[in-house]
C-alpha positions as YAML, in Angstrom:
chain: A
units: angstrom
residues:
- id: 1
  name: UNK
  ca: [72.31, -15.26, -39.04]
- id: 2
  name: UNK
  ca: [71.27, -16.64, -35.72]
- id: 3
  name: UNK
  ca: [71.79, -14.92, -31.96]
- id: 4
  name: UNK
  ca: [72.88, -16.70, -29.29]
- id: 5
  name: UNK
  ca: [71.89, -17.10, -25.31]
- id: 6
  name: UNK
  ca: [73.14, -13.64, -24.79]
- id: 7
  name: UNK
  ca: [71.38, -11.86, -27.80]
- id: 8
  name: UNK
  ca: [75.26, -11.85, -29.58]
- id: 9
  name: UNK
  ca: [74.69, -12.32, -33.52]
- id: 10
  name: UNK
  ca: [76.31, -15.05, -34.62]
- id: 11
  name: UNK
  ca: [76.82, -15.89, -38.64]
- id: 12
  name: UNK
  ca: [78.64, -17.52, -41.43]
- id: 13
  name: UNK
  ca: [81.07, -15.09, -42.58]
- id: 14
  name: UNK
  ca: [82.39, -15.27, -46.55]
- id: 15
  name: UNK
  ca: [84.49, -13.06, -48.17]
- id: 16
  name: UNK
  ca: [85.99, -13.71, -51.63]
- id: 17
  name: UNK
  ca: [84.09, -17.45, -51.68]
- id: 18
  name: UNK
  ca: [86.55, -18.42, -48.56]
- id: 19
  name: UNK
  ca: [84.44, -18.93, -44.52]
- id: 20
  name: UNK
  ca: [86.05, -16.13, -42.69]
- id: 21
  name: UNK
  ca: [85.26, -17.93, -39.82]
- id: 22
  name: UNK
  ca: [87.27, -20.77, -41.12]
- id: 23
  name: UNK
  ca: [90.20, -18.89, -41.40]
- id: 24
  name: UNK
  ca: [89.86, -17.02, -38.18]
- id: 25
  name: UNK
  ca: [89.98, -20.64, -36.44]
- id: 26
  name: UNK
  ca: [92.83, -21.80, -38.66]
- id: 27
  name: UNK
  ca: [94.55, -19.08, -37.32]
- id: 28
  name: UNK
  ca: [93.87, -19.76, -33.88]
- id: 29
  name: UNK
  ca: [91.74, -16.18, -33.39]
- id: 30
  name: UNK
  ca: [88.14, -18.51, -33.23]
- id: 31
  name: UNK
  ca: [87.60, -21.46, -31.91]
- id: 32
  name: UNK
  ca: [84.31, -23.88, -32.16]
- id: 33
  name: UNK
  ca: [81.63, -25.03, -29.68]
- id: 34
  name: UNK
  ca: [80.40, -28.00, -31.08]
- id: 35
  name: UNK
  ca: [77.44, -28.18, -28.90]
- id: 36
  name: UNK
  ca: [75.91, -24.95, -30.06]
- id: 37
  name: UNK
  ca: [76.52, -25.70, -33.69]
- id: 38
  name: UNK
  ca: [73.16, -26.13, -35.71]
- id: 39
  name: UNK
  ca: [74.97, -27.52, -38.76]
- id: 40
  name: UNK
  ca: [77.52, -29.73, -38.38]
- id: 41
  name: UNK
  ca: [79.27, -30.05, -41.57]
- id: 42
  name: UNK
  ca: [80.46, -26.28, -41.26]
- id: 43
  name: UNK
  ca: [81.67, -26.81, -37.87]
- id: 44
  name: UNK
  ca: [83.41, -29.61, -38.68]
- id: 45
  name: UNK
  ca: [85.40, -27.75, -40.95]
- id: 46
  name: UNK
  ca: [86.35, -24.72, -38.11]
- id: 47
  name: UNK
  ca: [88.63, -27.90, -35.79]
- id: 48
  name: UNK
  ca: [92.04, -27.67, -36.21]
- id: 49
  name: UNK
  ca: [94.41, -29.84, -37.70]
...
């Protein structure tokens, strides 16, 4: 868990082995800033196709 400029917490969410966050950008309810992502390779994963 990390918090961001505003003191929001801000996490990788799993449920059932699936990235909740994933599927909330999938979905088109979340959407990625690349520039505050620490770890690329799961922010990679939040674009859509």
């Amino acid at each position: 868990m990390d918090t961001d400029r505003y003191s929001r917490q801000v996490a990788l969410v799993t449920l059932d082995l699936r990235l909740v966050n994933q599927l909330m950008a999938e979905a088109g309810y979340a959407w990625t800033y690349e520039q505050y992502c620490r770890e690329r390779a799961p922010c990679g994963r939040f674009r859509k196709a």
